[in-house]
PDB file with SEQRES, HELIX, SHEET and CRYST1 records, atoms N, CA, C and O in Angstrom:
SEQRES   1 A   80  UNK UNK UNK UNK UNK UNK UNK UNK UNK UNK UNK UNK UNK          
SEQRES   2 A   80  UNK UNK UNK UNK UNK UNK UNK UNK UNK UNK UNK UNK UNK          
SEQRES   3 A   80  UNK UNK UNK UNK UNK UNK UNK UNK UNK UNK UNK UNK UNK          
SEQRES   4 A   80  UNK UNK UNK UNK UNK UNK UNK UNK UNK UNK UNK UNK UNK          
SEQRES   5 A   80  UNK UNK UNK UNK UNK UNK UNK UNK UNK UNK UNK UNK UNK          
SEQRES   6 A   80  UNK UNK UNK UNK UNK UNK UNK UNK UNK UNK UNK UNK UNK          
SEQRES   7 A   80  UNK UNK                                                      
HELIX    1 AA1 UNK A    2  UNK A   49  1                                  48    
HELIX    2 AA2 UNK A   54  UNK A   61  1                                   8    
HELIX    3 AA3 UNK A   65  UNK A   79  1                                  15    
CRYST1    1.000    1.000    1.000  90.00  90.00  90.00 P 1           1          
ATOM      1  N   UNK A   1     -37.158 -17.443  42.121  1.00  0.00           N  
ATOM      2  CA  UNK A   1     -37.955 -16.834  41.071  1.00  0.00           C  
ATOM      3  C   UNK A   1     -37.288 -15.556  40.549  1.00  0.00           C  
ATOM      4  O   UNK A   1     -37.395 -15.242  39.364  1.00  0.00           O  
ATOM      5  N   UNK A   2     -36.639 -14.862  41.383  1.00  0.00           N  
ATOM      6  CA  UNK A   2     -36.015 -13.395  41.058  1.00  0.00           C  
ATOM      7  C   UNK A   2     -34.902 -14.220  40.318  1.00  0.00           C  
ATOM      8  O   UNK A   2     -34.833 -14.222  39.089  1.00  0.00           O  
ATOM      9  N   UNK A   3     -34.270 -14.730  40.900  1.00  0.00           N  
ATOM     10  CA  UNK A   3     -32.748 -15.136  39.634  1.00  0.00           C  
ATOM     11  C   UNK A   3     -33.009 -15.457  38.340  1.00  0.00           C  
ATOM     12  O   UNK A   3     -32.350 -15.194  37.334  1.00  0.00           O  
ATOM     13  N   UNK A   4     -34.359 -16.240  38.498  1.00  0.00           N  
ATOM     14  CA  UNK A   4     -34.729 -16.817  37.010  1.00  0.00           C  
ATOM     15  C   UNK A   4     -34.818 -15.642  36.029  1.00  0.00           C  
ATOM     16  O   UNK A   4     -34.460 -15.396  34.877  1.00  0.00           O  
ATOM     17  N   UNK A   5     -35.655 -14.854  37.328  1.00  0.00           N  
ATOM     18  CA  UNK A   5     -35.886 -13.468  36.686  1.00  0.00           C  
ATOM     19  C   UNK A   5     -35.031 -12.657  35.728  1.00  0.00           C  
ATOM     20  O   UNK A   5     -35.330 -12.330  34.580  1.00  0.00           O  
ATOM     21  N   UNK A   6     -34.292 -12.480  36.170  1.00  0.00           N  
ATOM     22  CA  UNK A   6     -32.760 -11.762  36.280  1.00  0.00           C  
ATOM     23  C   UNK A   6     -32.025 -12.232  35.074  1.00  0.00           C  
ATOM     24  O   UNK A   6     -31.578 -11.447  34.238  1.00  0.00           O  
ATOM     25  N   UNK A   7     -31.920 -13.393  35.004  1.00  0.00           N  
ATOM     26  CA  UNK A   7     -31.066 -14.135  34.182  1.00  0.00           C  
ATOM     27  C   UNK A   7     -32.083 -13.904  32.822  1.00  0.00           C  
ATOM     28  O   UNK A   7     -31.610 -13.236  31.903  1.00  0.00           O  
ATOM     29  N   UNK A   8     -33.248 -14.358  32.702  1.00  0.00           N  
ATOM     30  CA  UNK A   8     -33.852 -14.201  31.582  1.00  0.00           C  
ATOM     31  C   UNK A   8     -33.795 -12.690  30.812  1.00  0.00           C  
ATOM     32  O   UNK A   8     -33.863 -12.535  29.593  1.00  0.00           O  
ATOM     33  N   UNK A   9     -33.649 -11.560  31.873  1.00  0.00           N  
ATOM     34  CA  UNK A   9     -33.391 -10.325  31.075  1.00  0.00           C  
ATOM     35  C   UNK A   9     -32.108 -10.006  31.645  1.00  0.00           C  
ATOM     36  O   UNK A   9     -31.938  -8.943  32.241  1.00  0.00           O  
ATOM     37  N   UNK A  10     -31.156 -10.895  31.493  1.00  0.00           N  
ATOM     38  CA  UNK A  10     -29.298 -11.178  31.221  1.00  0.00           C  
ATOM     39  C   UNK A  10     -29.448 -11.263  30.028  1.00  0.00           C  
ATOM     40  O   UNK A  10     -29.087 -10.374  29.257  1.00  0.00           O  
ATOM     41  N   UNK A  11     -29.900 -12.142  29.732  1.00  0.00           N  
ATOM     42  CA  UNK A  11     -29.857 -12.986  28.797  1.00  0.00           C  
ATOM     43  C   UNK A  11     -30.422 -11.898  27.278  1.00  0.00           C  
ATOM     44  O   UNK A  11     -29.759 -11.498  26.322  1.00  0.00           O  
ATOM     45  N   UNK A  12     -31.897 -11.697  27.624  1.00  0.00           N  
ATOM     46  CA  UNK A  12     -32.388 -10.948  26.430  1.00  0.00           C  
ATOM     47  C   UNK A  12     -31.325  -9.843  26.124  1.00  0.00           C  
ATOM     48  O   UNK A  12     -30.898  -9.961  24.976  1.00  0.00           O  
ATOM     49  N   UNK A  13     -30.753  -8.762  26.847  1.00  0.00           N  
ATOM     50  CA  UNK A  13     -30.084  -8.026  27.131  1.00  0.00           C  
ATOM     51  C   UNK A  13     -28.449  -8.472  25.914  1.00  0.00           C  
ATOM     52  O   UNK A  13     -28.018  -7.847  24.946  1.00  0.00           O  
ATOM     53  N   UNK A  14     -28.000  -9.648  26.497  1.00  0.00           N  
ATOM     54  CA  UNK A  14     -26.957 -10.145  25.618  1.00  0.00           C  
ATOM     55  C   UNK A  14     -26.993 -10.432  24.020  1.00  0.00           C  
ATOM     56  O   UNK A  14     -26.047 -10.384  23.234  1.00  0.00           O  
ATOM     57  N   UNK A  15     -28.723 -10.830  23.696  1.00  0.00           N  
ATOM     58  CA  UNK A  15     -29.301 -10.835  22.547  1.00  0.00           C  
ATOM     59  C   UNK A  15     -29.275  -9.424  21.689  1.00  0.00           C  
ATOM     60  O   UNK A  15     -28.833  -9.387  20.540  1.00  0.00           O  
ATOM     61  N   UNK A  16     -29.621  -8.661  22.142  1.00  0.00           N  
ATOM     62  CA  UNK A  16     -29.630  -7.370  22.111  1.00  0.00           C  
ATOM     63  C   UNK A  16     -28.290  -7.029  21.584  1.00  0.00           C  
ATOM     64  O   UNK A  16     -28.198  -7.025  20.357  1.00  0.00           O  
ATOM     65  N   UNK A  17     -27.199  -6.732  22.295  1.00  0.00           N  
ATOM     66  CA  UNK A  17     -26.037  -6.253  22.125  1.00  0.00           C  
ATOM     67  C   UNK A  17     -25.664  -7.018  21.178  1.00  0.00           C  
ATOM     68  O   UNK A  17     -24.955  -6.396  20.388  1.00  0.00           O  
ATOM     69  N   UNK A  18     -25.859  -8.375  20.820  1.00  0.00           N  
ATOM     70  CA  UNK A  18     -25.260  -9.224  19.641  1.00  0.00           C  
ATOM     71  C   UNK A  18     -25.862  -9.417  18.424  1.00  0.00           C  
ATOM     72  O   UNK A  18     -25.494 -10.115  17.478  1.00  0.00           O  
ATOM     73  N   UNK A  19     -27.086  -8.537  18.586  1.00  0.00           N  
ATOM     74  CA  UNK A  19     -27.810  -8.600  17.195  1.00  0.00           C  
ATOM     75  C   UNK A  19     -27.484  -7.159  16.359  1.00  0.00           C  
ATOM     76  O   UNK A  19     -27.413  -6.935  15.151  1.00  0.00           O  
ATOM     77  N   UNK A  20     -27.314  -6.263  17.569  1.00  0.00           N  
ATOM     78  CA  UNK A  20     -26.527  -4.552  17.416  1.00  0.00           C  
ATOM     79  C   UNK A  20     -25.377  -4.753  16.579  1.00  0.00           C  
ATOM     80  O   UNK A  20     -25.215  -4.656  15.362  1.00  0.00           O  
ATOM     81  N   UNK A  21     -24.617  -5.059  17.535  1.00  0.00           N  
ATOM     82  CA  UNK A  21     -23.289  -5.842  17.028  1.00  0.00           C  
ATOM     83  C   UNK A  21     -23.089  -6.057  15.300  1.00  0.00           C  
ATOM     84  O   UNK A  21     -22.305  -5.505  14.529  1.00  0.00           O  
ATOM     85  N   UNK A  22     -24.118  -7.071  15.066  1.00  0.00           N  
ATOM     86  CA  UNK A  22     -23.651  -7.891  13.964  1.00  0.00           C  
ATOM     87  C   UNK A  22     -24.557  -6.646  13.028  1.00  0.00           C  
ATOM     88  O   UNK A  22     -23.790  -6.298  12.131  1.00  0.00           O  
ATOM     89  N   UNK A  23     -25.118  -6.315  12.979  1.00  0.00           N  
ATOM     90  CA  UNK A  23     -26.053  -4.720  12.356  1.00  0.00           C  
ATOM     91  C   UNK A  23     -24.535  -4.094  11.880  1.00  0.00           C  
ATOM     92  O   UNK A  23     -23.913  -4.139  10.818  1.00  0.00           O  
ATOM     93  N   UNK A  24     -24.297  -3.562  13.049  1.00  0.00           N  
ATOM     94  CA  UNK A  24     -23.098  -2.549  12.508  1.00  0.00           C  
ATOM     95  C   UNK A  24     -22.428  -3.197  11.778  1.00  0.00           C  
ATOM     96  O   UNK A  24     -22.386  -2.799  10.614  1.00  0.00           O  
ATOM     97  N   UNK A  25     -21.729  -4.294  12.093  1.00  0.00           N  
ATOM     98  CA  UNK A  25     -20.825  -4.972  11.093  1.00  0.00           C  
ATOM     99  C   UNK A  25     -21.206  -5.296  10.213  1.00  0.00           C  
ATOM    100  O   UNK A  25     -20.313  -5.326   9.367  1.00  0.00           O  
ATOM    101  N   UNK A  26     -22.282  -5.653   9.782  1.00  0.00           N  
ATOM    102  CA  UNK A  26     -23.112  -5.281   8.635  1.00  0.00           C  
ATOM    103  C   UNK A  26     -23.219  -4.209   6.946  1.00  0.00           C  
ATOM    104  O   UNK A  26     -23.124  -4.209   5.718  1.00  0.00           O  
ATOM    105  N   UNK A  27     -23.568  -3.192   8.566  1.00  0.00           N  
ATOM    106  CA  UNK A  27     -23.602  -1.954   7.390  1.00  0.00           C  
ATOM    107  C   UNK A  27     -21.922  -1.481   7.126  1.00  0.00           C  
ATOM    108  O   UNK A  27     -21.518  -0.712   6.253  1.00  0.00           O  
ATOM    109  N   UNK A  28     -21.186  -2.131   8.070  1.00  0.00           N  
ATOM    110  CA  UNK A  28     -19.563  -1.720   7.728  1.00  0.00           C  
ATOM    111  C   UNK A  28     -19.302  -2.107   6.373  1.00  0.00           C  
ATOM    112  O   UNK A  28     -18.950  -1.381   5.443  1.00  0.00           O  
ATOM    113  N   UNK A  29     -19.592  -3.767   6.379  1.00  0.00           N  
ATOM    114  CA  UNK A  29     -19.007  -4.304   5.253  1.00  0.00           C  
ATOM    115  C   UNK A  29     -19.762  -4.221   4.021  1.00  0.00           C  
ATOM    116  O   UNK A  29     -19.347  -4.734   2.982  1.00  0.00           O  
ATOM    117  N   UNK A  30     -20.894  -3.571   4.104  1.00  0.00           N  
ATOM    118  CA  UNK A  30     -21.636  -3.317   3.254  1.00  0.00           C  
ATOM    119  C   UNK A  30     -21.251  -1.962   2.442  1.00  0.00           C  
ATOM    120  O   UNK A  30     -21.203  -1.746   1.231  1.00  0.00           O  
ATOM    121  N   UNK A  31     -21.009  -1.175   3.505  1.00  0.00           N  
ATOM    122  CA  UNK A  31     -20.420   0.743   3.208  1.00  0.00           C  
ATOM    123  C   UNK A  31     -19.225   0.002   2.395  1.00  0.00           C  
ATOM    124  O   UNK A  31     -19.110   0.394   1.233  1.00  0.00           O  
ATOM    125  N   UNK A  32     -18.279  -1.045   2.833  1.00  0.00           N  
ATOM    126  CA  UNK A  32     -16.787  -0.922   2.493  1.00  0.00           C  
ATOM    127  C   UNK A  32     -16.832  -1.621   0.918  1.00  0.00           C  
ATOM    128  O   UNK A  32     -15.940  -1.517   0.076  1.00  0.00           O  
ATOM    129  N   UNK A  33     -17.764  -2.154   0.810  1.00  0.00           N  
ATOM    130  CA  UNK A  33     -18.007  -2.906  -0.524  1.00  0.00           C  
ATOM    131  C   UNK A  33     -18.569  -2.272  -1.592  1.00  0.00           C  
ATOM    132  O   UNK A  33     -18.634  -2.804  -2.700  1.00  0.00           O  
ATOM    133  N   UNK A  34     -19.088  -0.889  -1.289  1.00  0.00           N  
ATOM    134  CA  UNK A  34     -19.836   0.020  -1.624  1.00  0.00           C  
ATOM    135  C   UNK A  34     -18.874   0.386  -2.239  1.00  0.00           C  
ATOM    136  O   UNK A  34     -18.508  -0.049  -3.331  1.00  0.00           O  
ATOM    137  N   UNK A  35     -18.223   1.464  -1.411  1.00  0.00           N  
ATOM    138  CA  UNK A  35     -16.689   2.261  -1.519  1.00  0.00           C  
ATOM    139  C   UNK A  35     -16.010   1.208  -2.926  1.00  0.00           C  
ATOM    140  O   UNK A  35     -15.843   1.633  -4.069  1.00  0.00           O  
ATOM    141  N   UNK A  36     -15.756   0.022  -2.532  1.00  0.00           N  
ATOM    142  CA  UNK A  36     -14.800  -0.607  -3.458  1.00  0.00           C  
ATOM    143  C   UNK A  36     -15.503  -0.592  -4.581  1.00  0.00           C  
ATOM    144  O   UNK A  36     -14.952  -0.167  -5.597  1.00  0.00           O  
ATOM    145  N   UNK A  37     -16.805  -1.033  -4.628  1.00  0.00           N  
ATOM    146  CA  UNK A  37     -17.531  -1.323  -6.531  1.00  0.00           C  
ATOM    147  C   UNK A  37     -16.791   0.294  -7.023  1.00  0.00           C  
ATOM    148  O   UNK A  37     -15.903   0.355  -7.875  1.00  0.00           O  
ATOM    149  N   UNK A  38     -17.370   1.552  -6.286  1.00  0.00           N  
ATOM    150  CA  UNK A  38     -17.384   3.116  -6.745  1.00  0.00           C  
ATOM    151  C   UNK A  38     -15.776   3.016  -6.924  1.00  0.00           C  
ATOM    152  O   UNK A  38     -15.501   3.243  -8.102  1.00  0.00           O  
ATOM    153  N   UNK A  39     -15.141   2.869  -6.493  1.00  0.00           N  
ATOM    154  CA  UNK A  39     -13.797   3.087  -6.440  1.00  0.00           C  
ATOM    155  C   UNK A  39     -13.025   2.270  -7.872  1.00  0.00           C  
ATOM    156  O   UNK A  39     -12.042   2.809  -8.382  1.00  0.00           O  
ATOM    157  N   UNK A  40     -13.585   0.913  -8.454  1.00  0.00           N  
ATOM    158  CA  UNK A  40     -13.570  -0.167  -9.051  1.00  0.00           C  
ATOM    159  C   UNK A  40     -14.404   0.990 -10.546  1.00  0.00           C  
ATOM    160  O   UNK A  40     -13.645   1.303 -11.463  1.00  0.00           O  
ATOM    161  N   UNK A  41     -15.279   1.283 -10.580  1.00  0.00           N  
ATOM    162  CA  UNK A  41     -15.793   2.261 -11.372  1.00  0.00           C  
ATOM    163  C   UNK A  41     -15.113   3.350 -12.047  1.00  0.00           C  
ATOM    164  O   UNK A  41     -15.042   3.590 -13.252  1.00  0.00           O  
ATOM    165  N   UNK A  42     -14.564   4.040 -10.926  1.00  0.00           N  
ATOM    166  CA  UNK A  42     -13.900   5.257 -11.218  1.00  0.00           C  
ATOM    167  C   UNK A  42     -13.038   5.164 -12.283  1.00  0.00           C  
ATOM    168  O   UNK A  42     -12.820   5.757 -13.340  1.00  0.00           O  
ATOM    169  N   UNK A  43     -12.485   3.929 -11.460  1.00  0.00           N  
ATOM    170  CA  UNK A  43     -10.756   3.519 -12.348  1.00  0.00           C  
ATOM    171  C   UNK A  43     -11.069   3.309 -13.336  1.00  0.00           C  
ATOM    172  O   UNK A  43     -10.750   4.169 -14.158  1.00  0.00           O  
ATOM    173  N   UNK A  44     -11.792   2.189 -13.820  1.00  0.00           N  
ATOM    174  CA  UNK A  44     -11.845   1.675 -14.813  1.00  0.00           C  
ATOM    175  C   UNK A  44     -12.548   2.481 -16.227  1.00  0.00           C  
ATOM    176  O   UNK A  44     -12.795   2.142 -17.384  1.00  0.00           O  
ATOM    177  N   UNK A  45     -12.691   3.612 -15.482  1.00  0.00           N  
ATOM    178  CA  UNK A  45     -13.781   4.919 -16.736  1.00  0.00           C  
ATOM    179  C   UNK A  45     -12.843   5.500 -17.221  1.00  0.00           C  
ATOM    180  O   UNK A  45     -12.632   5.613 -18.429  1.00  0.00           O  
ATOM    181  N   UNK A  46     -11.776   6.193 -15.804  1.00  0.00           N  
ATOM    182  CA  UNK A  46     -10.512   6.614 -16.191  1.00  0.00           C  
ATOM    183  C   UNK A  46      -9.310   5.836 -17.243  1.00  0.00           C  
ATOM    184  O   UNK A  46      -8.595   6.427 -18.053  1.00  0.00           O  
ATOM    185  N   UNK A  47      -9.329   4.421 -16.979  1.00  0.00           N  
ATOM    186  CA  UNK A  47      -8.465   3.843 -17.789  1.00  0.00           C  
ATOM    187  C   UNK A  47      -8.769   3.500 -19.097  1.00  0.00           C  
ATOM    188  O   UNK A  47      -7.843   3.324 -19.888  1.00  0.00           O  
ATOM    189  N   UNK A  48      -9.875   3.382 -19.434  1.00  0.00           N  
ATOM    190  CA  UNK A  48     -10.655   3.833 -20.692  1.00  0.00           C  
ATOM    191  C   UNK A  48     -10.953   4.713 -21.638  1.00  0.00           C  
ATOM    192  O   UNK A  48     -10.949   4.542 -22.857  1.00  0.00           O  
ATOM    193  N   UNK A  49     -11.317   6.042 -20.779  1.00  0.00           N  
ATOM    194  CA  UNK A  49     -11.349   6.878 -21.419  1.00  0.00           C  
ATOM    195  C   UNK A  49      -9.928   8.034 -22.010  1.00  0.00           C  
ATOM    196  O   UNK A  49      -9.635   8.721 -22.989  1.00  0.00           O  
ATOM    197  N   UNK A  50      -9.394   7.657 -20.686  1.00  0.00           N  
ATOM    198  CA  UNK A  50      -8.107   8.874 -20.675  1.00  0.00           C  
ATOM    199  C   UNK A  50      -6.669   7.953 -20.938  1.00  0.00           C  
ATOM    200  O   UNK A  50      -6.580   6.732 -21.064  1.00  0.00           O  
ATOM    201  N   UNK A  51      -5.689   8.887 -20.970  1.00  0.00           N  
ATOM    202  CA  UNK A  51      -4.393   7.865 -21.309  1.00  0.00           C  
ATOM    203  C   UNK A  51      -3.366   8.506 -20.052  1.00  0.00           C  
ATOM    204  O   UNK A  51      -2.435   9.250 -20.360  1.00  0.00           O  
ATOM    205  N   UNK A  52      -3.534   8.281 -19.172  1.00  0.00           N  
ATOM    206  CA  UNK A  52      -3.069   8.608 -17.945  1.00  0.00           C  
ATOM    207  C   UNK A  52      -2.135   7.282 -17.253  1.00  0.00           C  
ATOM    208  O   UNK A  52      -2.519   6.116 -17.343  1.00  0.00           O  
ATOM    209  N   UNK A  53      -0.809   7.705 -16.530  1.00  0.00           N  
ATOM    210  CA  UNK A  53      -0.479   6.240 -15.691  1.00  0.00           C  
ATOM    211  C   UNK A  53      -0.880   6.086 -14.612  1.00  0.00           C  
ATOM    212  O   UNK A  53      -1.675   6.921 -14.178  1.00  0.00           O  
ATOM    213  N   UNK A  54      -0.521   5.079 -13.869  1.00  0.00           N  
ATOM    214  CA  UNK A  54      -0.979   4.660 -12.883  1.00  0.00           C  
ATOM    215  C   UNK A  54      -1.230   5.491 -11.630  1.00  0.00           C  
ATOM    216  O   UNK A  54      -2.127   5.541 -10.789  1.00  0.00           O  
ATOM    217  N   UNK A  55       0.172   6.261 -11.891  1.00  0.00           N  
ATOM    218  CA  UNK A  55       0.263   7.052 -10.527  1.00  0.00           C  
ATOM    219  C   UNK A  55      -1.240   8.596 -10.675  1.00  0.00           C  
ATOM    220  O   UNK A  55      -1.750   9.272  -9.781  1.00  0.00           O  
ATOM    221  N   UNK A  56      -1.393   8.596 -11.666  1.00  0.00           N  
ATOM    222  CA  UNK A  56      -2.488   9.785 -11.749  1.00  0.00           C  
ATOM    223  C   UNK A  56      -3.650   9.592 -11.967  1.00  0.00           C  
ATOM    224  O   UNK A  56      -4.602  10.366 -12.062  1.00  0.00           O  
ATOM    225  N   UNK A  57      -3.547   8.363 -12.059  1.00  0.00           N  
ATOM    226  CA  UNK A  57      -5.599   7.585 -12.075  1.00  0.00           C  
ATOM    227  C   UNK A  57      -5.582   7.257 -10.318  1.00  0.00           C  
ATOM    228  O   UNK A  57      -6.709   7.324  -9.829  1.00  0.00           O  
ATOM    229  N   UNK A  58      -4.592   6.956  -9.444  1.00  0.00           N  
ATOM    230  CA  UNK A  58      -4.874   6.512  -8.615  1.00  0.00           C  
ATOM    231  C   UNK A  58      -5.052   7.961  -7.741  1.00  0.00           C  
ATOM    232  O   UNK A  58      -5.914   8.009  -6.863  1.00  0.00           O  
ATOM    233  N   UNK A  59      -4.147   9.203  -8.043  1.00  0.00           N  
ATOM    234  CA  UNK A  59      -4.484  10.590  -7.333  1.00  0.00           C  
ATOM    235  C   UNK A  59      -5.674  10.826  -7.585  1.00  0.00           C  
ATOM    236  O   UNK A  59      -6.313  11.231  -6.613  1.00  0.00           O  
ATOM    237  N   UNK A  60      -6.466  10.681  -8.945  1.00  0.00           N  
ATOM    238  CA  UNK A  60      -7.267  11.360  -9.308  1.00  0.00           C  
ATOM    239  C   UNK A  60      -8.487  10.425  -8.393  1.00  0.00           C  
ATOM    240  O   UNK A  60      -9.225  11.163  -7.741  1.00  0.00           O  
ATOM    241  N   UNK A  61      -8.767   9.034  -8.268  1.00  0.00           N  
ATOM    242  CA  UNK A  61      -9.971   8.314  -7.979  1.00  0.00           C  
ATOM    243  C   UNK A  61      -9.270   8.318  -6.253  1.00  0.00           C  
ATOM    244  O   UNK A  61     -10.001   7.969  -5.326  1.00  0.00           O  
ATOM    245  N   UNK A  62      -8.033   8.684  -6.032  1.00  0.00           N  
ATOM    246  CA  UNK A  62      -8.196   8.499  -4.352  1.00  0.00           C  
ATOM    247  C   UNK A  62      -7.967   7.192  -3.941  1.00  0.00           C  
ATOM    248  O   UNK A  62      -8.650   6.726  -3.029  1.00  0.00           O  
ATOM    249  N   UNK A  63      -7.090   6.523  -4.493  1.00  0.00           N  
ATOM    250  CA  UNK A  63      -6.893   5.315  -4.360  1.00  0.00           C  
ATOM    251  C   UNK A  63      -5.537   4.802  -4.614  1.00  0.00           C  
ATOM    252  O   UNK A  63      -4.924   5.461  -5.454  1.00  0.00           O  
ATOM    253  N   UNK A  64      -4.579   3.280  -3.850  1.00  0.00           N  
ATOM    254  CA  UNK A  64      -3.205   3.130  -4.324  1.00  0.00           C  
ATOM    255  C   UNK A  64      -3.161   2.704  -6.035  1.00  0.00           C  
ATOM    256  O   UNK A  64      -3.818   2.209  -6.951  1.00  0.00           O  
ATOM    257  N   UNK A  65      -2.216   3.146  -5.771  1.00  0.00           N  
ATOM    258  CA  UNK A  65      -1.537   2.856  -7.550  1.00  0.00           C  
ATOM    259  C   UNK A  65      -1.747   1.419  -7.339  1.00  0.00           C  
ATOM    260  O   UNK A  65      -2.698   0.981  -7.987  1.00  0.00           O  
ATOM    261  N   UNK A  66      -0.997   0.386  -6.465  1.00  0.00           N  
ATOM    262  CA  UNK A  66      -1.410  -0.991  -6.428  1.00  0.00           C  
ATOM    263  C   UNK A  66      -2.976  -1.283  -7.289  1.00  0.00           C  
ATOM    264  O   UNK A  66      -3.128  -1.761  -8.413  1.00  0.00           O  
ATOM    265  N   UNK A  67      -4.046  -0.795  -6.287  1.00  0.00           N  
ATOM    266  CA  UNK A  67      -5.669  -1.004  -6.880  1.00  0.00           C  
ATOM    267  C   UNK A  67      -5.578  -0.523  -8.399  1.00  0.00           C  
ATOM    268  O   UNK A  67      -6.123  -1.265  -9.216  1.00  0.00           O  
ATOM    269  N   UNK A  68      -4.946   0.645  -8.883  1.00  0.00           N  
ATOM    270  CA  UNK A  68      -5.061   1.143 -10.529  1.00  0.00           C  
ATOM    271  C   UNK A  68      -4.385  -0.707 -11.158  1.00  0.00           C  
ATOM    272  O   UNK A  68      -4.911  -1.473 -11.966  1.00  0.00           O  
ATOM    273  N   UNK A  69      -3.633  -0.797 -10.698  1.00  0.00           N  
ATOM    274  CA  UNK A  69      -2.321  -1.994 -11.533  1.00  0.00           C  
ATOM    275  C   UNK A  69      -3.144  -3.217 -11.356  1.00  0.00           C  
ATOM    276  O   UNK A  69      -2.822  -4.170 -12.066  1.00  0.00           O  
ATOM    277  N   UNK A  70      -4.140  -3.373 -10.550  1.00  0.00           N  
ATOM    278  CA  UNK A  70      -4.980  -4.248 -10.349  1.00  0.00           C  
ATOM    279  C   UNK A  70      -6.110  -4.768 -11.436  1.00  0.00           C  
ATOM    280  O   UNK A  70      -6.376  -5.783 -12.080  1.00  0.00           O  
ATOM    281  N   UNK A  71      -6.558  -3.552 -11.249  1.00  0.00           N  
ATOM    282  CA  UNK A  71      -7.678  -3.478 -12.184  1.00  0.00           C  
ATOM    283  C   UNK A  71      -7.289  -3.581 -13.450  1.00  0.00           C  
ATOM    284  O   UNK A  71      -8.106  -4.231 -14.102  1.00  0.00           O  
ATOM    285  N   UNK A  72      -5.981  -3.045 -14.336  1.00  0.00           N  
ATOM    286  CA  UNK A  72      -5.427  -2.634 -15.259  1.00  0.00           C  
ATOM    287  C   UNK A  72      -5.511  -4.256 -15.559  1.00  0.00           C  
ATOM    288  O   UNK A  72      -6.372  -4.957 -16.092  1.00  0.00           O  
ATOM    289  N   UNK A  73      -4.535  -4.462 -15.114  1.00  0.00           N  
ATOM    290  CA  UNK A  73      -4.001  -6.273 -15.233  1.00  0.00           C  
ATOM    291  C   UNK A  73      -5.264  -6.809 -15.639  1.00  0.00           C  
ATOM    292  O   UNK A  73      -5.365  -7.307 -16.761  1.00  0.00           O  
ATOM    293  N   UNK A  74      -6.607  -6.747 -14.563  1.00  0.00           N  
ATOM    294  CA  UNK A  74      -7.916  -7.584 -15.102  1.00  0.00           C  
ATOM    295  C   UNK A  74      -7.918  -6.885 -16.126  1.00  0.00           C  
ATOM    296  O   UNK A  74      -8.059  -7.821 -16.913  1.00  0.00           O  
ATOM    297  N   UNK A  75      -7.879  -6.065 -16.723  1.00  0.00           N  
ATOM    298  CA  UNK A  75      -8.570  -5.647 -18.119  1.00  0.00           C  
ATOM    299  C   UNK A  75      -7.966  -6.413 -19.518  1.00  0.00           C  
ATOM    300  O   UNK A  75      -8.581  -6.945 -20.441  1.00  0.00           O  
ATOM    301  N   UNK A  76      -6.577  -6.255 -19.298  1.00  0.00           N  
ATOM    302  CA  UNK A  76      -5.797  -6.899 -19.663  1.00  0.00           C  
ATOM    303  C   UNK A  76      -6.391  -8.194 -19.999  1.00  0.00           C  
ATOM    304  O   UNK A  76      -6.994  -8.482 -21.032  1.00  0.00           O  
ATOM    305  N   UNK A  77      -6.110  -9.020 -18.871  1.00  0.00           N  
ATOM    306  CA  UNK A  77      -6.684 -10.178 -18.712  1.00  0.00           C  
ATOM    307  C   UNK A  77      -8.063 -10.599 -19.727  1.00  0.00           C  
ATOM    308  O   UNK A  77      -8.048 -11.547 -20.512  1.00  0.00           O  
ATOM    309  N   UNK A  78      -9.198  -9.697 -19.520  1.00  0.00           N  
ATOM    310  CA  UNK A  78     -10.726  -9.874 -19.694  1.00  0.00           C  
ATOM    311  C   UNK A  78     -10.525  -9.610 -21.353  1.00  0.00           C  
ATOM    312  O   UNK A  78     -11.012 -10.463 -22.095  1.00  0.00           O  
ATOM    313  N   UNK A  79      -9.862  -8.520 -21.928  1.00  0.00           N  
ATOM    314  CA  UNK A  79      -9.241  -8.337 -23.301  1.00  0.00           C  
ATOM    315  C   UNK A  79      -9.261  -9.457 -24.350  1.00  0.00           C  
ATOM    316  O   UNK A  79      -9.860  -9.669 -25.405  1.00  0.00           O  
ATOM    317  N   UNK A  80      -8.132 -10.224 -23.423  1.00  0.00           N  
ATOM    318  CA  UNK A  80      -7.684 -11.504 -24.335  1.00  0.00           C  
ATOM    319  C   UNK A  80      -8.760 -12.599 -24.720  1.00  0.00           C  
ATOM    320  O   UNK A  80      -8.436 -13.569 -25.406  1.00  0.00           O  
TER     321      UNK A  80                                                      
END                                                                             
């Protein structure tokens, strides 16, 4: 009866830590997707409004020149 015991709050216990778990990872990928729309924003206000290159939209929003050339290209793209 005690093992059954035991094991059943093993068990809940493991539930616990794996529902924690997947929470955090959660709000991770949620924060990180966050970050990217705002980041995706920035640029694209900057590349609009101002006539700046790559390398100084990406100092200015905090981000690689790659992500500026990214976005640039979709605009490009969405343009046509």
């Amino acid at each position: 009866m005690y093992n059954v015991s035991l094991k059943c709050k093993w068990d809940a216990e493991a539930v616990r830590q794996h529902q924690e778990q997947a929470l955090d990872f959660a709000r991770q990928e949620g924060l990180a997707q966050g970050i990217t729309a705002k980041s995706i924003e920035v640029v694209e206000n900057l590349l609009s409004k101002l006539e700046l290159s790559d390398g100084e939209i990406a100092d200015l929003a905090k981000v690689s020149v790659e992500f500026v050339k990214k976005i640039r290209a979709g605009r490009r793209k969405n343009s046509k």
